[in-house]
C-alpha positions in Angstrom: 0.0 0.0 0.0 1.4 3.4 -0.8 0.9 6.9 0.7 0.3 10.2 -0.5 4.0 11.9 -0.1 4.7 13.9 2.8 4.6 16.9 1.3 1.2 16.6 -0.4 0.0 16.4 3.2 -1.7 19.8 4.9 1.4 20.1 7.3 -0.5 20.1 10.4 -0.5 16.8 9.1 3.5 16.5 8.6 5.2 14.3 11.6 8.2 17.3 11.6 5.9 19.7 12.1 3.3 17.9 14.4 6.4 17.4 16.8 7.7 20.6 16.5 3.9 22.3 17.3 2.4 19.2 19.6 5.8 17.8 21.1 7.2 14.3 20.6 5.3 12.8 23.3 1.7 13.5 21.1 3.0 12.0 18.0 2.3 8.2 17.0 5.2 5.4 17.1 4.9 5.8 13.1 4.9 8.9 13.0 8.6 9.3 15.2 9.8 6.2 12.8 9.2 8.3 9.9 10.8 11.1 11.0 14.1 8.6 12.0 13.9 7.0 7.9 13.1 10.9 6.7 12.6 9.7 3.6 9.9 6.9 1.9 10.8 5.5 -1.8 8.9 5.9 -5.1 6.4 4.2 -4.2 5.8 4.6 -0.8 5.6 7.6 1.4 7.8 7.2 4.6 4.8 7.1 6.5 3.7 3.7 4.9 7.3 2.6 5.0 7.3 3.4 8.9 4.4 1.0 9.4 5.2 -1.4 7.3 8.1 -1.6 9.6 5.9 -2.2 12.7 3.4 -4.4 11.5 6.5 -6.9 10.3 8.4 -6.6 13.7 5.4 -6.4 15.5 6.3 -4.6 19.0 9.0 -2.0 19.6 11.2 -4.6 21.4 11.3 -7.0 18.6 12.5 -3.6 16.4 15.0 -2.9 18.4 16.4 -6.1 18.8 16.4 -6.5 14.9 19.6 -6.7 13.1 20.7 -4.7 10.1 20.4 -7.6 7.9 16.9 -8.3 9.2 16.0 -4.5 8.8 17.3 -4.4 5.0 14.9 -7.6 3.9 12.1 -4.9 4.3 11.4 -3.7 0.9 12.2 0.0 1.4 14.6 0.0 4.1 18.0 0.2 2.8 21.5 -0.2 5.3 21.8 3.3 5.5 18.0 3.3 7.1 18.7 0.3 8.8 21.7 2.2 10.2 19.9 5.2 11.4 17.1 3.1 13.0 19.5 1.0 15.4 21.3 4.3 16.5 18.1 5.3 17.6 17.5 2.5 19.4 21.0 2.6 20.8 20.3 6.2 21.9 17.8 5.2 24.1 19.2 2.7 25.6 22.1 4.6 26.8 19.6 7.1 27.9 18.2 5.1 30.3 21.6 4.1 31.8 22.7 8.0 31.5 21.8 8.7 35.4 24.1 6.2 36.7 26.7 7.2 38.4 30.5 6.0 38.9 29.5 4.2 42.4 26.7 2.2 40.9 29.4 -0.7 39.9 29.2 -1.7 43.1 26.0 -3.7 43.9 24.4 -3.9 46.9 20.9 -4.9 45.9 18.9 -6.8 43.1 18.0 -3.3 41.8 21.2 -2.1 41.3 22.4 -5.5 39.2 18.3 -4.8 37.0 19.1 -1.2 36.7 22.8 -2.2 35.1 22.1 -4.4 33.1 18.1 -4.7 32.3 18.5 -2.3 29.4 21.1 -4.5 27.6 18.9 -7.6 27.9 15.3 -6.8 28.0 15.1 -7.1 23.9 17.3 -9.9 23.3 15.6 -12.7 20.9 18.3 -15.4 22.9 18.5 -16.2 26.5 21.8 -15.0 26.9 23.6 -16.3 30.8 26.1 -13.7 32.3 27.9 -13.9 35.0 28.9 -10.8 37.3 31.9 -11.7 39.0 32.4 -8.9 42.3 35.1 -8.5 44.8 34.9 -8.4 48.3 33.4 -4.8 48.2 30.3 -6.3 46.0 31.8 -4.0 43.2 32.1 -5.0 39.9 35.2 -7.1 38.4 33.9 -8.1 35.2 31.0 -9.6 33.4 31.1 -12.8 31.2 28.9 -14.0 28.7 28.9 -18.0 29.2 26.1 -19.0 27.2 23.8 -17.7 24.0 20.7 -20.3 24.1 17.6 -20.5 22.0 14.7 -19.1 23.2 13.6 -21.0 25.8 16.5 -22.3 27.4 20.2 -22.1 28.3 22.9 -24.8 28.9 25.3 -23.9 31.6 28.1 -26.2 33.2 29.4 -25.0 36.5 32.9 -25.8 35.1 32.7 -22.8 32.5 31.2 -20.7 35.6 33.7 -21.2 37.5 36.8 -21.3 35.9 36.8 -17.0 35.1 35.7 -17.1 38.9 38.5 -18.6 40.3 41.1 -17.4 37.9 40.5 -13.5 39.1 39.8 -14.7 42.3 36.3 -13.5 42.6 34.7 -12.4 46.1 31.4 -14.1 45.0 29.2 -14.0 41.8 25.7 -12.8 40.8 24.0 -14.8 37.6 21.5 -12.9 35.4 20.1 -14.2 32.1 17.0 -12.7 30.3 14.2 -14.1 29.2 12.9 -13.3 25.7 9.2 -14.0 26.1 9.1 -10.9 28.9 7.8 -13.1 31.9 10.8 -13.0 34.2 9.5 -15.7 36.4 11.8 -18.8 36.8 11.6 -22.0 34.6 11.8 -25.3 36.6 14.9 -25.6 34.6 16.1 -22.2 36.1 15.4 -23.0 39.6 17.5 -26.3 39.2 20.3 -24.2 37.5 20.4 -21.9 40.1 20.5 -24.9 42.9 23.2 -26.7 41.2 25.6 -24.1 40.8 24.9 -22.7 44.6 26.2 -26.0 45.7 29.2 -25.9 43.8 29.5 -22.3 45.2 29.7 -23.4 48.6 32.2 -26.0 47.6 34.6 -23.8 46.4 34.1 -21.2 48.6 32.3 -18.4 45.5 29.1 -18.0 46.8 26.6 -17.1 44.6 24.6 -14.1 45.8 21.5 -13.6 43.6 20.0 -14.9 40.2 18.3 -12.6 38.4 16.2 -13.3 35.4 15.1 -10.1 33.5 11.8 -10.2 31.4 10.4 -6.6 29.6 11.6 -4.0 31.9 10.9 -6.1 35.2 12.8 -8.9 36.6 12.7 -11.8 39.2 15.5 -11.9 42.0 15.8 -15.5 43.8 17.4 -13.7 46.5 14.7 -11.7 47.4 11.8 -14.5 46.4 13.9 -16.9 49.4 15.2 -18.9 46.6 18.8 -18.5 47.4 
């Protein structure tokens, strides 16, 4: 389906200058896409192009989390927009992380480990298990990746958990993985995860603090559920 061009349209009618006379906050998500692509093709006003873009990915989330190779398959939507779409995205990310200051690497509650990190996973299409490793300050040594999983699930050996831990000597360790459907609530698999490598843990004398799943911009903490 293709649009009449943007500037055929009355412009209190124009996204530009609806934002610049209403404010951003009054204007439609295809509206402030259009205004990111600035430009539609031939056949196709940007308008139609920004919601052909949303009806394909669906939600926000799943827009964000899209790839430039994904974003270019959309008829319309070259690398260059593809590009400017994902800096967006990027931009408000780092927006929400912008208040944080140079203390909050040390973590003293499951809030500050969400507020670090829940920005990072919340869109992620792949569960994606990270360890925090934290010295005896509960502040921040490092962060390692150990697994990228399908959808649904995650395969983690305390071996691979471990091994970072005790090479830097680590005080203790937090786990956090996301889960892409948004619930954050813990799988049975989770919960035996998380009891398994508590064990081995105590056994080598790393305790694991906290595991904290994050779902769309919430997240579950064992620790404070009495899991842990």
């Amino acid at each position: 389906m293709s649009g009449p061009s943007i500037k055929n349209l009355p412009s209190e009618e124009r996204p530009r200058e609806r934002l610049e006379n209403y404010g951003a906050e009054n204007l439609s998500n295809t509206e402030l896409m259009a205004i990111i692509l600035r430009t539609g093709t031939t056949n196709q006003s940007v308008l139609t192009l920004a919601n052909l873009l949303l009806v394909e990915f669906k939600t926000l989330q799943q827009l964000a989390a899209a790839s430039i190779s994904e974003l270019s398959k959309i008829k319309g939507i070259g690398k260059s927009k593809a590009i400017q779409l994902l800096a967006a995205f990027e931009l408000g990310k780092r927006l929400q992380l912008s208040d944080l200051s140079p203390e909050d690497d040390i973590f003293s509650s499951p809030q500050d480990v969400a507020r670090f990190f829940i920005s990072d996973l919340r869109f992620l299409q792949q569960e994606h298990f990270i360890v925090i490793h934290l010295n005896t300050k509960n502040r921040l040594l490092s962060k390692e990746t150990i697994t990228i999983g399908t959808l649904d699930s995650s395969l983690v050996h305390p071996r691979e958990v471990f091994k970072a831990a005790i090479r830097q000597s680590s005080a203790s360790l937090i786990l956090i993985h996301n889960h892409p459907s948004g619930d954050p609530r813990p799988s049975r698999e989770d919960i035996n995860l998380t009891r398994r490598l508590k064990e081995a843990g105590d056994l080598l004398g790393i305790p694991i603090l906290d595991h904290l799943i994050i779902g769309n911009n919430k997240y579950f903490s064992m620790k404070e559920e009495g899991m842990l």
